[in-house]
N, C-alpha and C positions, 0 to 999 in steps of 0.2 A: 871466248875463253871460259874456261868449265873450271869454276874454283875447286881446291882440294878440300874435300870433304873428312870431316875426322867421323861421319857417322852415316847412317842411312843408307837407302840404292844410292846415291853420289858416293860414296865410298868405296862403293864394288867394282872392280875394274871390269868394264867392259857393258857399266848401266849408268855413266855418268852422263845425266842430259836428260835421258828420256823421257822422266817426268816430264819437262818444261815441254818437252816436245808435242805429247799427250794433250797439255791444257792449253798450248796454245794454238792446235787444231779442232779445236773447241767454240773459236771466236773469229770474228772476222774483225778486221783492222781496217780502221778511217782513223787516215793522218788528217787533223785540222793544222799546217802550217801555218797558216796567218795568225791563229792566236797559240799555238806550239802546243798544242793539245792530239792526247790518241786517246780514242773510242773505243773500245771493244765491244762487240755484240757478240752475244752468244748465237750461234747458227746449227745446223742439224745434227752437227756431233755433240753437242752440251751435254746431252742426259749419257751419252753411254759411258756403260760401263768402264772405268780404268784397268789395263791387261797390266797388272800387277806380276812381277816376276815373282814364283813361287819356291821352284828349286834350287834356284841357278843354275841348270843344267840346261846347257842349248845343242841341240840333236841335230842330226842329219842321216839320210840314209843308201846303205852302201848298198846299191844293186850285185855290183857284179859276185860279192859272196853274202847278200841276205843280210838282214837286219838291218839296227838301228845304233848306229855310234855316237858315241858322246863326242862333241868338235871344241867344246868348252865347258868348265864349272869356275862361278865364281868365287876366288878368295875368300874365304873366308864363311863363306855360304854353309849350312847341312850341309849339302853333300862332298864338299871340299872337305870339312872336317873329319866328314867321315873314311874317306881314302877314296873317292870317285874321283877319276881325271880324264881327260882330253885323250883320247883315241881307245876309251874302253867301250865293249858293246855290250848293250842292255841285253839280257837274255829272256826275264822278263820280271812285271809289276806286279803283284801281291799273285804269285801264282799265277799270271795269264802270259802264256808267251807272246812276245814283241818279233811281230815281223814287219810291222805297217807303221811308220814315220807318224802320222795320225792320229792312228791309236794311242802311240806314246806319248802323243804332244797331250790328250785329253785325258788321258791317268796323270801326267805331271799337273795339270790344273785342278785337280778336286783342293780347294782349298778349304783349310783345315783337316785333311786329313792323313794319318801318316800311313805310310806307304815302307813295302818291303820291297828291294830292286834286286834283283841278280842280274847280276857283269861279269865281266870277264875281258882282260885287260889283254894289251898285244901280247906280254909275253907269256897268257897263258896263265897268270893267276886269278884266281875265281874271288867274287865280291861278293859277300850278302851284306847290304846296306837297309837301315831304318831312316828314314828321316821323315818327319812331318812337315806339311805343304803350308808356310804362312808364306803371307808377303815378306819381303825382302828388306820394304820399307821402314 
């Protein structure tokens, strides 16, 4: 059960968990029963890096007419704020067109930096959005 958060990524609908999830592929687990004890050892994932969500924007990409559409933004996120939603396509990232799923994913990760997106939404209205890249957390 994933308590209700008033704050943080557990707050944001659709990143409640992940953390835990993250730290606890980090470690491996020895249940000691007999005296009701757990272990944790840190094992090969420990040192990496945390894939911090930065925009809240989760992408996907539409072959059969090109580009790269938004499938999600989180609540309350930048980019929620700023009027980005679920089925608009990125046109492109500070002046570089967006045709490669990819590419787009590693412009959305420069963190700390802010970013200019143009979109373009189903019915045809045009976005110029600012937001800058922090964690979420």
């Amino acid at each position: 059960m994933v308590p209700e958060a008033g704050g943080g990524v557990s707050s944001y609908e659709g990143y409640a968990g992940i953390l835990g999830a993250d730290i606890i592929k980090r470690f491996t687990t020895v249940l000691d029963y007999d005296n009701k004890i757990i272990y944790l050892k840190p094992n090969a994932f420990f040192d990496d890096p945390f894939r911090i969500p930065l925009s809240g924007i989760a992408t996907y990409s539409k072959k059969e007419s090109g580009g790269v559409i938004i499938y999600s933004v989180v609540k309350n996120s930048p980019a929620y704020e700023k009027g980005l939603r679920a089925g608009d396509r990125i046109i492109s990232i500070d002046g570089e067109l967006i045709n490669d799923l990819q590419q787009c994913r590693k412009l959305l990760r420069q963190k700390g930096k802010k970013i200019k997106i143009k979109a373009i939404s189903e019915d045809g209205t045009k976005k110029n959005v600012s937001i800058r890249l922090e964690p979420l957390l």
